[in-house]
C-alpha positions in Angstrom: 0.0 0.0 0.0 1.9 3.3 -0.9 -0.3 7.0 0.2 0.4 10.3 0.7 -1.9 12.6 3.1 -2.0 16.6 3.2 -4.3 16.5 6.2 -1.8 14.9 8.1 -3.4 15.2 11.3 -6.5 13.8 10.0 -4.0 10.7 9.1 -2.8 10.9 12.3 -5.9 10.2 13.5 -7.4 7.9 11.3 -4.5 5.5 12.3 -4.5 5.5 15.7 -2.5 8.8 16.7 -3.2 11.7 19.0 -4.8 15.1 17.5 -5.2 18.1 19.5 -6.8 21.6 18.9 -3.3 24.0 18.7 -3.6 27.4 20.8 -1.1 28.6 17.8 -2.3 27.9 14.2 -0.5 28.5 11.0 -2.4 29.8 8.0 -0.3 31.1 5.4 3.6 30.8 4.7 5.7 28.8 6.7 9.2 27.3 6.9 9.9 23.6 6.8 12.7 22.4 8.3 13.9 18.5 6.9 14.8 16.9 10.2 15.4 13.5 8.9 15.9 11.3 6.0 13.0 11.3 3.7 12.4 10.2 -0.1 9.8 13.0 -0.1 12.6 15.5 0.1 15.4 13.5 -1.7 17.4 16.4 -4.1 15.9 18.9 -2.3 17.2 21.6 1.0 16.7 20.9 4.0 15.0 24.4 4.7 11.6 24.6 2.7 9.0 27.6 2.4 5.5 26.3 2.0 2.0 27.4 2.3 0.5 26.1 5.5 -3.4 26.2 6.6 -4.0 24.0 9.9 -5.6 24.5 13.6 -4.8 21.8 14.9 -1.7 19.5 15.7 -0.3 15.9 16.3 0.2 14.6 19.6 0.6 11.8 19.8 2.0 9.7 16.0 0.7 6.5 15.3 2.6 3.4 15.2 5.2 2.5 12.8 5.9 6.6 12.1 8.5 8.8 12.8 8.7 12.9 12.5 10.6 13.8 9.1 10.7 17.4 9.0 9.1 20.5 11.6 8.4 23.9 11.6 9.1 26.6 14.6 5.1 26.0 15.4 4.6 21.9 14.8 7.2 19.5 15.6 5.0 17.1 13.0 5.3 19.6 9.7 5.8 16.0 7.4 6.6 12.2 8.9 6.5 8.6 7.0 6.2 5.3 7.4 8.2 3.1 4.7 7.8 0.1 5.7 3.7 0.6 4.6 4.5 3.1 2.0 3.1 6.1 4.3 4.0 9.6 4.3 2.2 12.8 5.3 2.7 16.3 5.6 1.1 19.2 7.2 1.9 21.6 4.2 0.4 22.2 1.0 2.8 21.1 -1.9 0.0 21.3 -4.8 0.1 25.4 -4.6 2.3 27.7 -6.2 3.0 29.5 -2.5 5.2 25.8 -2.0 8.1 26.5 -4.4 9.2 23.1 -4.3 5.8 21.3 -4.2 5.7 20.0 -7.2 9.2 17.9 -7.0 7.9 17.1 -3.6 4.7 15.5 -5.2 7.2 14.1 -8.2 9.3 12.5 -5.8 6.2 10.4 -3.9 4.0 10.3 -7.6 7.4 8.8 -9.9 10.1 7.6 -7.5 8.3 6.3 -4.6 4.6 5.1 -5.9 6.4 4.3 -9.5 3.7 5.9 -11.3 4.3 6.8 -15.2 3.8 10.2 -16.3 1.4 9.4 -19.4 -1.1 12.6 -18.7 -1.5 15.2 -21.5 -4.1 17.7 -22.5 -4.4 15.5 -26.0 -4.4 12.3 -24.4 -7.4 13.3 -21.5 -9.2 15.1 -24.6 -9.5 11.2 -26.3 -10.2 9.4 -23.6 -12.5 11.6 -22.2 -14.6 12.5 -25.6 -14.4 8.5 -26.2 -16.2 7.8 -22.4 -18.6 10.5 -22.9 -19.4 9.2 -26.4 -20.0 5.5 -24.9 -21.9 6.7 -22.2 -24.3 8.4 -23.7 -24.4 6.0 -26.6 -25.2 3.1 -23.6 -28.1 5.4 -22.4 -29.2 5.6 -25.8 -29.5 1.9 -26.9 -31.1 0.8 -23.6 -33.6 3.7 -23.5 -34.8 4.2 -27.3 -33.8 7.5 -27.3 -31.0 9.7 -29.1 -29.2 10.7 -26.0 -29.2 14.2 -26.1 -27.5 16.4 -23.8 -27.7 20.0 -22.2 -25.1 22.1 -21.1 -24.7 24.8 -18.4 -22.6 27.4 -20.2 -21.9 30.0 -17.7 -19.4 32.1 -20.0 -16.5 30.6 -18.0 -13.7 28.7 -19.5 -14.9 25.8 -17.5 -18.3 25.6 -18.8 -16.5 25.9 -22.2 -13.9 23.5 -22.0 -17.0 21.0 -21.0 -19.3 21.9 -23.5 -16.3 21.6 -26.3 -15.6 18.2 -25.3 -18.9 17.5 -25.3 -19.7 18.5 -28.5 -17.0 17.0 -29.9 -18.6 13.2 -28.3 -21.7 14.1 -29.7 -22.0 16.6 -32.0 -25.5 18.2 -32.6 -27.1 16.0 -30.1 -25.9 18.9 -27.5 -27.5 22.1 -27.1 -25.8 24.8 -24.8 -28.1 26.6 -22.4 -26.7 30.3 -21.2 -28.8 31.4 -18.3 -28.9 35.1 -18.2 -29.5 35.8 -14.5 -28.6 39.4 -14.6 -25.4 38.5 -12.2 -23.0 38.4 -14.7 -20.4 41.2 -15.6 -21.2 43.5 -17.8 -21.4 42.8 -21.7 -20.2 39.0 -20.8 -23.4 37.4 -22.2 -23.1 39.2 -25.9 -19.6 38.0 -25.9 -20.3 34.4 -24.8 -23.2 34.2 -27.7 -20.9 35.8 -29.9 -17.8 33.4 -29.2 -20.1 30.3 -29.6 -21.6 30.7 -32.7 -17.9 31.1 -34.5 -17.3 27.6 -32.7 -20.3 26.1 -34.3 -22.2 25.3 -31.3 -26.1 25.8 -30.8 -26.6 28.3 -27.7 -30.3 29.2 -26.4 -29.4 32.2 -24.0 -32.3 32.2 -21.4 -33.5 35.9 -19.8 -34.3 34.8 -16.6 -32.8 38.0 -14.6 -36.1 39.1 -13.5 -37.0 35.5 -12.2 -33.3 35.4 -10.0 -33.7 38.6 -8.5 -37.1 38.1 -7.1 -36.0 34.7 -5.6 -33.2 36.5 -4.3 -35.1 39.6 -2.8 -34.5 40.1 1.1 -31.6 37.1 1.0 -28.8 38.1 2.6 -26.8 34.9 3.9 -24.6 33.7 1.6 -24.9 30.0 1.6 -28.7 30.3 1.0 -27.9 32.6 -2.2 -26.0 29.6 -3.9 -28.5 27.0 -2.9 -31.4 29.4 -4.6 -29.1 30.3 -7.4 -28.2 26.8 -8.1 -31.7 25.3 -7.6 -33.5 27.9 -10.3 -30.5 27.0 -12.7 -31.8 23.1 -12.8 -35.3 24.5 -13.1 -34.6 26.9 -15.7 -32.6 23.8 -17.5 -35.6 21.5 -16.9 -38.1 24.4 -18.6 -36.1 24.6 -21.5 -35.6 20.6 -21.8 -39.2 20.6 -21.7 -39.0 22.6 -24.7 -36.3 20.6 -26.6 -38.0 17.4 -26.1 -36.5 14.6 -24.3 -33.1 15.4 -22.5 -30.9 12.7 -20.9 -27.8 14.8 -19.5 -26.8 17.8 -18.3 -23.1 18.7 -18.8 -21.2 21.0 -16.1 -17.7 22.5 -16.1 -17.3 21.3 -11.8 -13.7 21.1 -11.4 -12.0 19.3 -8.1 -11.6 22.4 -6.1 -15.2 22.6 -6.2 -15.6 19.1 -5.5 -13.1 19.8 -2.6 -14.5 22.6 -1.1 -18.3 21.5 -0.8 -17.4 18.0 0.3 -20.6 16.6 -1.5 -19.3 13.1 -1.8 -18.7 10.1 0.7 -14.7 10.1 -0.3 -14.3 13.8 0.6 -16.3 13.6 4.0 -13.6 14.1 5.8 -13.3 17.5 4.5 -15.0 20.0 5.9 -17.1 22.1 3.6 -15.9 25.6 2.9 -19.2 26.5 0.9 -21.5 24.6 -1.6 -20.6 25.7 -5.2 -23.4 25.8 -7.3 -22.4 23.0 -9.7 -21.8 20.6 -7.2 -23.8 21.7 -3.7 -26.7 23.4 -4.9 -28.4 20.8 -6.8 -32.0 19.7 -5.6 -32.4 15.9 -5.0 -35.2 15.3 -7.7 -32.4 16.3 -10.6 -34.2 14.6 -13.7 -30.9 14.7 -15.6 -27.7 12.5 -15.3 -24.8 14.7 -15.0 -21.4 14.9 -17.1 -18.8 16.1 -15.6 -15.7 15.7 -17.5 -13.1 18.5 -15.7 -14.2 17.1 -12.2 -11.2 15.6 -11.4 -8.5 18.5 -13.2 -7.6 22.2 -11.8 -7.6 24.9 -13.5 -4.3 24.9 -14.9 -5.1 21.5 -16.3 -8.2 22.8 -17.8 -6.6 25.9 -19.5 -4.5 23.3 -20.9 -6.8 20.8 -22.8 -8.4 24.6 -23.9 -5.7 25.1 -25.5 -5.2 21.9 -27.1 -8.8 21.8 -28.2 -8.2 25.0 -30.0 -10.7 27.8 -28.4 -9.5 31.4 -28.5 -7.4 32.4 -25.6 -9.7 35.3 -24.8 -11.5 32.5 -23.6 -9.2 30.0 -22.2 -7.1 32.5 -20.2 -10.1 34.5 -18.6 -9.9 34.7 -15.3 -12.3 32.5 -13.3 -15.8 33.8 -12.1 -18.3 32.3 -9.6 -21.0 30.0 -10.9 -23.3 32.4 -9.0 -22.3 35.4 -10.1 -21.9 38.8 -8.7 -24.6 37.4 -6.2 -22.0 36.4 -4.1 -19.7 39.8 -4.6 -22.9 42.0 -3.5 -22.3 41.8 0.5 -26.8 41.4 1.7 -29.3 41.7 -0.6 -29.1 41.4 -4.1 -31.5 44.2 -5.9 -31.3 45.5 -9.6 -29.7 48.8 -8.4 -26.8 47.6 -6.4 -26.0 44.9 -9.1 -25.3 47.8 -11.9 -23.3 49.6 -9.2 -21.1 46.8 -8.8 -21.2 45.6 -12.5 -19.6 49.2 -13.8 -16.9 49.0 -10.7 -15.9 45.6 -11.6 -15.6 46.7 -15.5 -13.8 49.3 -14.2 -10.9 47.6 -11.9 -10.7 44.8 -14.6 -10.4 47.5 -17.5 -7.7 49.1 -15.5 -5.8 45.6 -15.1 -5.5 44.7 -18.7 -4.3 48.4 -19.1 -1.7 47.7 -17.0 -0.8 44.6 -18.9 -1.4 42.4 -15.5 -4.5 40.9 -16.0 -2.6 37.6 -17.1 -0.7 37.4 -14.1 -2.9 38.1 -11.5 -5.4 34.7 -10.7 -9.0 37.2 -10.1 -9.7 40.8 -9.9 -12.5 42.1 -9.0 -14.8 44.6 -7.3 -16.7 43.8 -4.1 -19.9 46.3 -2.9 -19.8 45.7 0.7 -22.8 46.9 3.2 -20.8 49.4 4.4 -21.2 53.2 3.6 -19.4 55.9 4.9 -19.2 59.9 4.7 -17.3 61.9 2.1 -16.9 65.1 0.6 -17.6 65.6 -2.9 -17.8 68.9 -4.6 -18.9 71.3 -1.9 -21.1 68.8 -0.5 -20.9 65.7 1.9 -21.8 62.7 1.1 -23.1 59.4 2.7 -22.2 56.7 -0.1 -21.2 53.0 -0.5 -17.6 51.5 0.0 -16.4 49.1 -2.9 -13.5 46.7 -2.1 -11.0 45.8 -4.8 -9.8 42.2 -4.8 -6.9 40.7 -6.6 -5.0 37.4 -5.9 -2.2 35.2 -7.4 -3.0 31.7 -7.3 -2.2 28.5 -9.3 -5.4 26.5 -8.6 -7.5 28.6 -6.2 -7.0 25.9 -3.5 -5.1 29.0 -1.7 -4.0 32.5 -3.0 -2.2 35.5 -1.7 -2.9 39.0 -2.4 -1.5 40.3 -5.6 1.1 43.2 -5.0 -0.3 45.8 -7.1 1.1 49.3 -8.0 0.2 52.0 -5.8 -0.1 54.2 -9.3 -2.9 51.2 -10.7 -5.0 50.9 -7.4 -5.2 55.0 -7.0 -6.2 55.0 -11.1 -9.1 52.5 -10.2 -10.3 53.9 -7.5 -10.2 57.7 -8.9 -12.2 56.2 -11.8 -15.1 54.4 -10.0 -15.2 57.4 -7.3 -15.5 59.5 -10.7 -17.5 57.3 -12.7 -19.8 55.1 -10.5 -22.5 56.5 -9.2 -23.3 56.5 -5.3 -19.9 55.2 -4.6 -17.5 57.6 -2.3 -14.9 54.8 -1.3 -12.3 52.2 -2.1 -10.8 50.1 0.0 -8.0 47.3 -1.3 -8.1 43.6 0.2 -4.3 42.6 1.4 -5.8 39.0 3.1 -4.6 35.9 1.9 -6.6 32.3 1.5 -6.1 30.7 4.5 -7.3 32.4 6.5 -9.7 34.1 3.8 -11.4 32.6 0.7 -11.0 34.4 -2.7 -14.7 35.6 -2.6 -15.8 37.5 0.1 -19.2 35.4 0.0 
């Protein structure tokens, strides 16, 4: 049996060993320190930064395993057991905030677990269009029907990666659905329709923004947003299915941070649920479609990848990610018409000024947040009472965790002068410096 944990106290415990809540946590970076000899670290230095996110600590290791490396805070940073193949660490290696994480995770997935490195974009495009093609050719033989499938295309390059591979399994048996639900940025469903029809895919675009507000009205908790969000999504899908005729499947771009982070399924229990993404949390139990979900299993680096190799513009393949539920979840309380077209011209703003800058590829998200909050100003000769927006921009790798992106004093002070300037009933901008852990990317 060979394994590798990153939750290594919930290892610890699972096998027998002590785990205690820790009066000091560690969220953030840290400093490894390779205590001992270890075929994890083999070819690397003994003194490693990584990105750490854990309350608790080890007490107490199980039987058979023996510390390997610590940090100032955890005597228990990474330890191993050989003689069963075991190792776990405390850190994160997968992120990009672990420089050395990905020869960490080489040196278990090649040298230690002896694991050929066969995965390309090309190769995952054929096998995955071949499984989606015998799956829904399967369906179609045993039920009489032609197997046709709907797609969720939120404008997103995950819903388009999907809905390309998709398309390329069945051809004109799919038909992508676009939701308009009035909570996306501004001009991005034109340019969705736009970039669709050139690929030769059928799009019905849905106006459905009157529908989501009013089952949003007075909602201000966050969690209860996505669940709404994602339940009128299936029931707009099912509406328009109804139209179509007979639909089998229902294709979504869920990726495995998603997966991750609402901890829907019985092999990710053990994680605790950091909040339920639409596409994966915030379905309702009588779904009448089967779901494909061919990213599920991929990050976003992956994804961007088979993009690529399947050809679609990189407008589209190197956007920067957006929530499934939209600037719902960027709108701090209630979501109304008004305070969606506030936030909708600052976000065009701060990602206008971005590009301008010629950072909008480096930087993982930017975006604008209208917060709750408002506060007095002066403006002209008279003083105001208006709303605070909050800027947000991260680097990342996979979203898993992020740190605040360093941007120019002379950039931040542009954006803000412009949507003081240019947004209406806004008198304040405030800039986000918090990292994820402790924060998540969204502020909902």
């Amino acid at each position: 049996m060979l394994g590798i944990c990153y939750g290594l106290h919930l290892m610890a415990q699972g096998l027998g060993g002590e785990v205690a809540s820790f009066s000091r946590k560690e969220f953030g970076p840290a400093v490894v320190s390779v205590t001992a000899e270890d075929r994890l670290f083999a070819g690397l230095a003994t003194e490693q930064s990584v990105w750490m996110s854990h309350g608790d600590s080890i007490e107490r290791l199980p039987d058979g395993f023996s510390a390997t490396a610590r940090t100032d805070s955890t005597p228990f940073a990474a330890v191993a057991d050989p003689s069963r193949g075991m190792y776990g660490i405390q850190f994160h290696p997968e992120v990009v905030h672990t420089p050395s994480g990905r020869e960490i995770l080489r040196n278990f997935v090649v040298d230690i677990a002896g694991a050929r490195q066969t995965w390309t974009a090309a190769n995952f495009i054929a096998s995955t269009v071949e499984e989606i093609r015998r799956r829904v050719d399967e369906h179609s033989r045993a039920s009489g029907t032609d197997g046709r499938v709907l797609c969720a295309l939120s404008g997103g390059v995950d819903s388009a990666v999907a809905a390309t591979l998709v398309h390329r399994a069945v051809g004109d048996r799919l038909t992508c659905v676009h939701v308009d639900h009035g909570l996306m940025r501004k001009n991005e469903t034109e340019l969705l329709q736009s970039a669709f029809d050139q690929l030769g895919v059928k799009v019905i675009v849905v106006d459905a923004r009157e529908r989501f507000i009013r089952k949003l009205q007075g909602v201000i908790d966050p969690e209860q947003k996505r669940r709404i969000i994602g339940a009128e999504f299936i029931r707009v899908f099912e509406e328009e299915a109804a139209k179509l005729g007979r639909i089998d499947f229902l294709t979504q771009g869920t990726l495995y941070p998603d997966v991750i982070e609402s901890a829907t399924s019985s092999s990710e229990k053990a994680a605790a649920k950091i909040k339920t993404h639409h596409n994966v949390g915030g379905l309702p139990d009588d779904l009448k479609f089967q779901l494909i979900e061919p990213l599920r299993y991929l990050f976003k680096d992956e994804v961007r990848a088979v993009g690529t190799e399947l050809g679609l513009p990189d407008s589209m393949v190197l956007r920067q990610p957006f929530p499934g539920p939209g600037l719902a979840i960027r709108i701090i309380g209630e979501v109304t018409f008004e305070r969606l077209e506030t936030l909708r011209e600052a976000d065009w703003i701060v990602i206008d000024e971005i590009k301008s800058a010629g950072m909008y590829r480096s930087v993982w998200q930017s975006f604008a947040i209208l917060t709750p909050i408002q506060s007095v100003g002066v403006m002209g000769d008279g003083r105001t009472y208006a709303n605070v927006v909050a800027i947000r921009a991260v680097t990342s790798e996979d979203a898993m965790t992020a740190d605040w992106a360093k941007l120019p004093y002379d950039l931040l002070g542009k954006i803000s002068s412009r949507i003081v300037n240019e947004v209406p009933g806004v008198n304040r901008v405030v800039y986000d410096i918090s990292s994820k852990p402790p924060a998540t990317i969204e502020w909902e």
